[in-house]
C-alpha positions in Angstrom: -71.4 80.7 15.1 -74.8 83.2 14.7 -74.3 86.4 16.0 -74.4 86.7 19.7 -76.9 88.6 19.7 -79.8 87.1 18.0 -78.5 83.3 18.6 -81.2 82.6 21.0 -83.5 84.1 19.2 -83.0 82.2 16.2 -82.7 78.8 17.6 -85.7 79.2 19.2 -87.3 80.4 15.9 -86.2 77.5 13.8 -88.4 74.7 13.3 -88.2 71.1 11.2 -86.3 68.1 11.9 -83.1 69.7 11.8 -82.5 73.0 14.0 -79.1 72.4 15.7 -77.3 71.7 12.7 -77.2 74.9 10.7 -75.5 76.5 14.3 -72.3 75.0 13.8 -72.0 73.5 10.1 -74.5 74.7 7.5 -72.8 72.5 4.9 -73.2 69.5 7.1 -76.9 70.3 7.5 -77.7 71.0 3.9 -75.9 67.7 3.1 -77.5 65.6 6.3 -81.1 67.0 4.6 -80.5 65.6 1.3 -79.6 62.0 2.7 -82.4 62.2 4.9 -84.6 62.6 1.5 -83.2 60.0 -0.4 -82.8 57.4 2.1 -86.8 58.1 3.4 -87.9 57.8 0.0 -87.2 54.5 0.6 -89.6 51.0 1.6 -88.7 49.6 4.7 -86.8 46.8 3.6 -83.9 49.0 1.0 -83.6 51.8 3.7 -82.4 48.6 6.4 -79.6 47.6 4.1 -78.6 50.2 1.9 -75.2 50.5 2.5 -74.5 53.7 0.7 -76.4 54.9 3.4 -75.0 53.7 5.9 -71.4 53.8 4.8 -72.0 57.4 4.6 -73.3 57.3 8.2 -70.3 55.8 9.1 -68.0 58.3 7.7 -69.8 60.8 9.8 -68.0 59.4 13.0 -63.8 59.6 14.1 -63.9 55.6 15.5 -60.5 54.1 15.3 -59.9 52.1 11.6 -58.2 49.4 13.8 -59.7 48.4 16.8 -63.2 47.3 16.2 -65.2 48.8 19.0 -68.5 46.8 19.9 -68.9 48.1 23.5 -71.7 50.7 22.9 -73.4 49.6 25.1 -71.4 51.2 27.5 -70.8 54.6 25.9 -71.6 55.7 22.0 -69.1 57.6 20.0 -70.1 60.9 18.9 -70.4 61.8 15.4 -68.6 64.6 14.4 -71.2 67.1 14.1 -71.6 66.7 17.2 -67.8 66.9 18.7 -67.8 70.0 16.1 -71.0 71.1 18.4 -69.6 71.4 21.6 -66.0 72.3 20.8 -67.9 75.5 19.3 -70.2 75.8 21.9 -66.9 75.4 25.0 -65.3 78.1 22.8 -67.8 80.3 22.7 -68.4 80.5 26.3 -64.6 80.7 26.7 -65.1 84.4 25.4 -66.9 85.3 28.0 -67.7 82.8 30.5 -70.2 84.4 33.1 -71.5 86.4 30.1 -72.3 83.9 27.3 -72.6 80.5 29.8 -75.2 82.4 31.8 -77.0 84.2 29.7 -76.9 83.0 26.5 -76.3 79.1 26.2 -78.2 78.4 29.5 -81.3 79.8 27.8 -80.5 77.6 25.3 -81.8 75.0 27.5 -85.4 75.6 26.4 -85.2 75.2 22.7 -83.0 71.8 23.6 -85.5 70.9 26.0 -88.6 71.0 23.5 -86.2 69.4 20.9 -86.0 66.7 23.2 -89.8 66.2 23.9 -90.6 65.7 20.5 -88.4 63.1 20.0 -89.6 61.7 23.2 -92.9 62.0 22.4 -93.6 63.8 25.8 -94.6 67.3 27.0 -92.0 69.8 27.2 -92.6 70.7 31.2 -92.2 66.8 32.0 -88.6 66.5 31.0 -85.7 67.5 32.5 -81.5 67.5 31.6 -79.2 66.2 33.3 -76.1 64.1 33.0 -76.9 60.5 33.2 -79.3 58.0 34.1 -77.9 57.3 37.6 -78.6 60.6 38.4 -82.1 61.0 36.7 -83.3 57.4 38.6 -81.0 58.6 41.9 -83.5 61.3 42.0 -86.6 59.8 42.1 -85.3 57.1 43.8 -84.1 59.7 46.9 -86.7 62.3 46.2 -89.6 59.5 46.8 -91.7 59.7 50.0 -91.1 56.5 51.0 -91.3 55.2 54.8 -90.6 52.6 57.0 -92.4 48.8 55.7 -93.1 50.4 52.3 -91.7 47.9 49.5 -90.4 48.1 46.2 -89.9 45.5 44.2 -86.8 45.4 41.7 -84.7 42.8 40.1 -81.0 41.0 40.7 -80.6 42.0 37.0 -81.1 45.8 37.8 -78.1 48.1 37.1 -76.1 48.3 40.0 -75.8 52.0 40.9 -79.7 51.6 41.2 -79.6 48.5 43.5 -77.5 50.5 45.5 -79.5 53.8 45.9 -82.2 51.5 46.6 -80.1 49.5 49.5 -79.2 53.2 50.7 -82.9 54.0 50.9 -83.4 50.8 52.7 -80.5 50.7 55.7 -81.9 54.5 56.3 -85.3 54.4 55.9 -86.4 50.9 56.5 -88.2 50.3 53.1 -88.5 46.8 52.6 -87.0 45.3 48.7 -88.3 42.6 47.3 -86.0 40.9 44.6 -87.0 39.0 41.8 -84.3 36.7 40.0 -84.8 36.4 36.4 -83.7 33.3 34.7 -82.8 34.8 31.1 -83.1 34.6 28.0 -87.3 34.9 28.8 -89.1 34.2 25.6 -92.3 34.8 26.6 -93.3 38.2 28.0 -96.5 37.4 29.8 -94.1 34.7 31.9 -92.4 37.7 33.0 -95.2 40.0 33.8 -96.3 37.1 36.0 -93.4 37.3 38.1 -93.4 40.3 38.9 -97.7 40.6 39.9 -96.9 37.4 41.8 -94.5 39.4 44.9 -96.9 42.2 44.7 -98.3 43.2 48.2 -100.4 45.7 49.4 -97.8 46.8 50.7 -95.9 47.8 47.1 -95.7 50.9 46.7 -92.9 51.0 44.1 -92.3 49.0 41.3 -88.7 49.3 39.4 -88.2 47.6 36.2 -84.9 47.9 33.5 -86.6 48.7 30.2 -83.6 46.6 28.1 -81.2 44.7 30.6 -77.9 45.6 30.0 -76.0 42.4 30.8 -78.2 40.4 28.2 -80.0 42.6 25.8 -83.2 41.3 27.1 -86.2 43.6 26.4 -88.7 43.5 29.7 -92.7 44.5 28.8 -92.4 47.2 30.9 -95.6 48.5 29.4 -97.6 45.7 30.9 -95.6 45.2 34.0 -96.7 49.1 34.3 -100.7 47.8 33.5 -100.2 45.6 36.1 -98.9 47.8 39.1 -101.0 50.7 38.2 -104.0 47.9 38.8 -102.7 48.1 42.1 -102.0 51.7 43.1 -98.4 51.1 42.5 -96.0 53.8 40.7 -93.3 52.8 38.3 -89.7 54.0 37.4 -88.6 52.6 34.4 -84.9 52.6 33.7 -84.4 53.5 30.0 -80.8 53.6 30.2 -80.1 51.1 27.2 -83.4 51.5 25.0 -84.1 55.3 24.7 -82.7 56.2 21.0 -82.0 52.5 20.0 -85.8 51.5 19.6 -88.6 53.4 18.6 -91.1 54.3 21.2 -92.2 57.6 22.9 -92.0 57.6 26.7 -95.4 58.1 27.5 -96.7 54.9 25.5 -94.3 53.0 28.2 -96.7 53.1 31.3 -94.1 54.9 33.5 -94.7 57.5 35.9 -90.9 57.9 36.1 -87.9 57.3 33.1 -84.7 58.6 33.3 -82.3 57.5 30.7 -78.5 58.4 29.5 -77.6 60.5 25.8 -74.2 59.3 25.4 -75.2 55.9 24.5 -77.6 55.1 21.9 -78.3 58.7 20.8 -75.0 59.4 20.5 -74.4 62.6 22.8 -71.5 64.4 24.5 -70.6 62.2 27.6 -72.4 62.3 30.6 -75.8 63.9 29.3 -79.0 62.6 30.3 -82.7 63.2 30.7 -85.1 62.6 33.1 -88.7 62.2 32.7 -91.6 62.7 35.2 -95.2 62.6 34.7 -96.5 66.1 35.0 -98.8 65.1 38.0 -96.1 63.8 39.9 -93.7 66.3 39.7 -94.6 68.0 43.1 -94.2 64.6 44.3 -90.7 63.9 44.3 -88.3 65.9 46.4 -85.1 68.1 44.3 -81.8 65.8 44.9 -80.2 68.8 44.9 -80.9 72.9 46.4 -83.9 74.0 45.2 -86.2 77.1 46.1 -89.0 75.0 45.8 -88.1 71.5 46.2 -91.7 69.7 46.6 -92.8 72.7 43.9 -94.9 71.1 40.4 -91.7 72.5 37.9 -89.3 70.4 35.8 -86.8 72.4 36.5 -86.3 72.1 40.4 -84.2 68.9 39.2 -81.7 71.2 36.8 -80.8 73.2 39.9 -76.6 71.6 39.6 -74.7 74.9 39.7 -72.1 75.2 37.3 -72.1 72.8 34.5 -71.1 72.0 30.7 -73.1 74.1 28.7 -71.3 73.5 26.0 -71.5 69.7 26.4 -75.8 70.1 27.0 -76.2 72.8 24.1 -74.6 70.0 21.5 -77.1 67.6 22.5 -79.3 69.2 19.9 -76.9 67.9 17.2 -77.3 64.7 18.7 -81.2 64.5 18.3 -80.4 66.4 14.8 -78.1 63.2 13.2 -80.9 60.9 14.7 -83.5 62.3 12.8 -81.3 62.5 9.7 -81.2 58.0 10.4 -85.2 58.1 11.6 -86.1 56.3 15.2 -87.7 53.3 13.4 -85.0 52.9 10.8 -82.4 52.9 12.8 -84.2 50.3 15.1 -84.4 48.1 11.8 -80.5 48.7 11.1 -79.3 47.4 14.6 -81.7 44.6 14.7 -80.4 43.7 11.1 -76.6 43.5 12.1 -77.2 41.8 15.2 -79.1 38.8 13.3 -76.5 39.5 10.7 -73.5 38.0 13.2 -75.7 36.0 15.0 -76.8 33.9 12.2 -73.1 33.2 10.6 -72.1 31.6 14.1 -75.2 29.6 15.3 -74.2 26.8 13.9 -71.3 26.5 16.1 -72.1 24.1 18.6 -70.1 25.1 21.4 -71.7 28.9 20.9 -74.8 30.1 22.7 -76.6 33.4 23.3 -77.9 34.7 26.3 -80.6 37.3 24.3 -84.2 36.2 23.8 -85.3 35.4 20.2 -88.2 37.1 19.7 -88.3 40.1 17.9 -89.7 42.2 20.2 -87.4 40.5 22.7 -83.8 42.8 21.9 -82.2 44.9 19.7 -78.3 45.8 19.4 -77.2 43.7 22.7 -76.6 40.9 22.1 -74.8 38.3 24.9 -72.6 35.6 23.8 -71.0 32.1 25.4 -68.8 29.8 24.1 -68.6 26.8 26.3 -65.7 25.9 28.1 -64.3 29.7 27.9 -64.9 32.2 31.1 -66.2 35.8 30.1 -63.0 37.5 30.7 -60.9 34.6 28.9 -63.1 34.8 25.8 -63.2 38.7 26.0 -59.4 39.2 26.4 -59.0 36.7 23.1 -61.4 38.8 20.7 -58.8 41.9 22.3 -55.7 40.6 21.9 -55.4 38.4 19.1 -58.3 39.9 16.5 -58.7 44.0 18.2 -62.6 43.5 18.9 -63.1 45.4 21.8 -66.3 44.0 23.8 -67.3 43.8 27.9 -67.2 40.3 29.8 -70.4 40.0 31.9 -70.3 38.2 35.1 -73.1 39.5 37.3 -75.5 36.8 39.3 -76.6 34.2 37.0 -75.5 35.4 33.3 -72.2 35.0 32.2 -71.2 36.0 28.8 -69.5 38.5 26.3 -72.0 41.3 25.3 -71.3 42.9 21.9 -73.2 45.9 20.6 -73.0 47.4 17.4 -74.0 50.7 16.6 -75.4 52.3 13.6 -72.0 52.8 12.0 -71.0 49.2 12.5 -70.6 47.7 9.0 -71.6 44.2 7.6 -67.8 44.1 6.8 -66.8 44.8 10.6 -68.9 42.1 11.8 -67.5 39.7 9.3 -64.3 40.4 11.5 -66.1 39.7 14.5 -67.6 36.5 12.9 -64.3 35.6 11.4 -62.5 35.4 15.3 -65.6 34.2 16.6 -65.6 30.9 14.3 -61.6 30.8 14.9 -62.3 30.5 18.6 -64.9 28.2 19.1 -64.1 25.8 16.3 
């Protein structure tokens, strides 16, 4: 660790792609600099399947060499930099809680938060950190002036913890919801768009749309869902839960007045850490969830207002953003889409096998949803556990029932020849 006096200092002094890393493993980052050379000197097309690369990659992370896990969709391992990170950064405010949580890593929050805004593309005063997506969406979602006969229009395929701030907001508030139910896979995007411009109302004041559904994989064009509504004098939240670090975009470029999105998913953070972004105009719009001394006031930072917190846990988030510059947003978008048409492609010729993710390019990513007819979700999930060690999730939810499977970036094609291997054994 850098001298405690000048750490601040220096962190906020150090520029370039990588300025986390050299905090808690200068080896690492000399090492993650050199790889990000070689591999960048690459086309497009090399970089997506060299797997030199990415077998390095996977040596980065501590995921068991026996059960196969292809469930990040709900939570990401960490690489080890970044359990390195923040077992440093808990130690180091063990020495002095009060001292070095309060006035040392909390300042920290700065340099992290500008670290995030360039990968987010956004300005630095428009994004705040917090510890999940629930909570960056709960807060708009509460903080909203919203009134009786106002509507908002969301879908069955929402996540729940959102459908149920929403039905909060409705039993006390009397805001009316209007639910759209979306027949997936949806191939083509203006279909969807249409859908939702065909329940808006004057009347709308809010629309809510899930950037990549997490039950199918299913990409929604929230950017011209977003054209649409803002036709209309209607504000958008866009959930980003599932997309933010596992394709490449910069928030701003979605539409959005309102994103909020979780870190220990696709970019691989410490659990539970999350951002929330807010366009700067509408800040002083949206009441602090929690104490503030200036709850209604135009500052980021009246949603950061949680007491006592990890430190530790938020300062390593920088490592996070570190290793995914190392892989590059747009190369690492290539990667996942590769392995999931990878798998996908050995076991569409099975007839009794279907997938509940759109086909278009533009259409998913990682997620991909799978059914094999005449097996229920939680029958076909328990299989690929018990008899071949593939961890996935079983979706049931409304009208899409499946297995969802989600590699990650250090997935190898020889793991999902294991997945492809019980896969064919099953529905053969």
């Amino acid at each position: 660790m850098s001298s405690r006096r000048n750490f601040i200092q220096q962190l906020t002094a150090a520029t370039g792609a990588f300025t986390f890393l050299p905090f808690t493993s200068k080896a690492f980052a000399n090492e993650a600099e050199n790889m990000h050379a070689r591999f960048h000197a690459m086309n497009d097309a090399d970089a997506m399947t060299d797997e030199d690369f990415w077998g390095w990659i996977k040596e980065q992370y501590t995921v068991s060499p026996n059960l196969l896990n292809l469930n990040n969709g709900g939570v990401s391992p960490q690489p080890k930099v970044v359990q390195d990170a923040h077992i440093r950064f808990y130690q180091f405010a063990n020495e002095g809680p009060s001292y070095y949580m309060w006035r040392t890593l909390d300042e920290g929050r700065e340099a992290l938060r500008g670290k995030l805004a360039e990968l987010a593309g956004c300005n630095a005063e428009e994004l705040a950190i917090n510890r999940n997506a629930t909570e960056g969406l709960n807060t708009v979602i509460f903080g909203l002036n919203l009134k009786a006969g106002d509507e908002v229009v969301l879908t069955k395929q929402d996540y729940p913890n959102m459908i149920n701030a929403w039905k909060q907001r409705e039993k006390r508030d009397g805001i009316k919801l209007v639910w759209l139910n979306l027949e997936l896979p949806v191939e083509n995007e203006d279909a969807i768009v249409q859908q939702y411009v065909n329940v808006f109302t004057s009347r709308t004041k809010i629309v809510h749309v899930t950037h990549l559904i997490n039950w199918t994989g299913q990409f929604l064009p929230i950017r011209k869902i977003a054209d649409e509504a803002h036709k209309r004098g209607i504000e958008v939240i866009g959930d980003g839960a599932h997309s933010f670090a596992h394709t490449d975009f910069k928030i701003p470029d979605l539409g959005c007045d309102y994103f909020a999105t979780s870190l220990h998913k696709w970019l691989c953070a410490p659990f539970g850490s999350g951002l929330l972004w807010i366009k700067k105009e509408k800040i002083k719009n949206i009441w602090a969830l929690l104490s503030s001394v200036e709850p209604d006031g135009a500052d980021i930072r009246k949603f950061e207002s949680l007491g006592t917190r990890s430190f530790a846990s938020e300062m390593a988030i920088g490592n996070a953003v570190d290793f995914q510059n190392v892989i590059g947003s747009k190369r690492k978008e290539d990667r996942l889409r590769y392995l999931t048409d990878y798998w996908n492609s050995k076991v569409s010729d099975l007839k009794r096998v279907s997938f509940l993710q759109p086909k278009n390019k533009n259409g998913y990513c990682a997620i991909s949803c799978i059914a094999i007819e005449g097996m229920k979700p939680f029958e076909l999930m328990d299989t690929l556990h018990k008899k071949h060690k593939i961890h996935t999730v079983a979706i049931d939810w409304e009208n899409i029932h499946g297995v969802r499977v989600t590699p990650h970036v250090y997935t190898s094609v020889k793991d999902l020849d294991r997945l492809v291997n019980a896969i064919r054994t099953i529905a053969i």
